[in-house]
N, C-alpha and C positions, 0 to 999 in steps of 0.2 A: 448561533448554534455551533456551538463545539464537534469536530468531525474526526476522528481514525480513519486512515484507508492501509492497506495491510496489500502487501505486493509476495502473494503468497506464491514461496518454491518451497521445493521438498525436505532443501537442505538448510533452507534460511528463509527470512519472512522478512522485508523491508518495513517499515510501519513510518508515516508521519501524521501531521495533526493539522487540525484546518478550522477557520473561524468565519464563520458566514460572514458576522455583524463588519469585518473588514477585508474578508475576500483575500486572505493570506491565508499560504499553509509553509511548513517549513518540514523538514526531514526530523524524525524522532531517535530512530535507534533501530537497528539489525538483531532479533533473536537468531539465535542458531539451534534448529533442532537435532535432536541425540536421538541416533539411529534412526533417521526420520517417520521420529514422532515429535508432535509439536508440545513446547513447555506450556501445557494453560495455567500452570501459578504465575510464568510472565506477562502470559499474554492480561491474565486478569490483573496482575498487579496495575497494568499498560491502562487497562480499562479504568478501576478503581480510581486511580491517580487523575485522570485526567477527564474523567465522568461524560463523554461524548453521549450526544443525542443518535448519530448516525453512526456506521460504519461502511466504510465500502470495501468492496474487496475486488483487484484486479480479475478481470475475465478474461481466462489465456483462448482466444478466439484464434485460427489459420486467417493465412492473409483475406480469405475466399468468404468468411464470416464465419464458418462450419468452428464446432467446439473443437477445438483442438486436446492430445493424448490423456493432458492431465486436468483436464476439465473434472472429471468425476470426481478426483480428490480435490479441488478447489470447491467442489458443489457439499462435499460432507463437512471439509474446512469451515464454508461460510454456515451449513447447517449447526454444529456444535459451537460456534460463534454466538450465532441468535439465541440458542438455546441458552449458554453459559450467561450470557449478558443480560439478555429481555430485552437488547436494543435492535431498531431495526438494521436488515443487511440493506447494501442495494450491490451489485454486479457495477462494475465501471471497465467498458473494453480499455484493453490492456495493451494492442496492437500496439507497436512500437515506441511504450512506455521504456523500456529498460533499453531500445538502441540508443533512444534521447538522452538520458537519464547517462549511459557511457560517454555519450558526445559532452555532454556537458561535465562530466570529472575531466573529460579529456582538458579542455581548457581551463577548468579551475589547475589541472595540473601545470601547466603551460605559463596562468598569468600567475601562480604563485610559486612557481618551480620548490615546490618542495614535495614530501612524501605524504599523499595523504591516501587513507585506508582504501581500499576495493570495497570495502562493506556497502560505502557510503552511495554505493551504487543503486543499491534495492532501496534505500531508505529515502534516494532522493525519485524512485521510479514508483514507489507509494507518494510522493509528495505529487509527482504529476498526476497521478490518477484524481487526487482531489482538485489541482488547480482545471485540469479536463470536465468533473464533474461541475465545477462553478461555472466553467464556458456552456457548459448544456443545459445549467439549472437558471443562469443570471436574471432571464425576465422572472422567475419564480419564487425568487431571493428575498 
């Protein structure tokens, strides 16, 4: 099964992609939203292209579990997602998705000493939400 997960912020949306049948996902690509509003001719382009069964989308949960500020607009996010697609959503807590996600550019910067984007931040903190979801789905897989 073909997978999106979408590491949604106000000013930008990480996205990557993920394959049950081999239990890999890789980082996809950063949109940037204009005047934060989100692009959906990318986001559907993102869909169309790559025809996922699922999607998930980060849950910005407090450390305590409690929804955290911008919960309510992740919850209209993931609503006009399902609506726009007809695919299902699922919620994947988000808890310390994007510190990982910086710890790990930190060292790709370190072992490749060269310049590589900030973007690739969000887009590898949507790739942990999906490799997290295969950790809590595997016996189901």
């Amino acid at each position: 099964m073909q997978i999106l997960s979408f590491d949604f912020g106000t000013k930008k949306i990480g996205i990557a992609v993920g394959q049950t049948i081999t239990m890999s996902s890789s980082p996809l690509t950063v949109l940037f939203n204009k005047e934060n509003k989100v692009n959906w001719e990318e986001v559907s382009a993102i869909i169309d292209e790559w025809k996922p069964e699922l999607l998930l989308i980060g849950k910005p949960l407090n450390m305590d579990g409690t929804d955290s500020d911008i919960m309510k607009v992740v919850d209209n996010f993931s609503k006009k997602l399902a609506k726009l697609s007809g695919i299902e959503c699922k919620y994947v807590d988000e808890r310390l998705t994007s510190f990982e996600a910086r710890q790990n550019f930190k060292e790709l910067m370190i072992e490749n000493n060269k310049n590589i984007k900030k973007e690739i931040i969000d887009a590898n903190a949507a790739k942990i939400l999906i490799d997290n979801w295969f950790n809590q789905n595997v016996d189901t897989l």
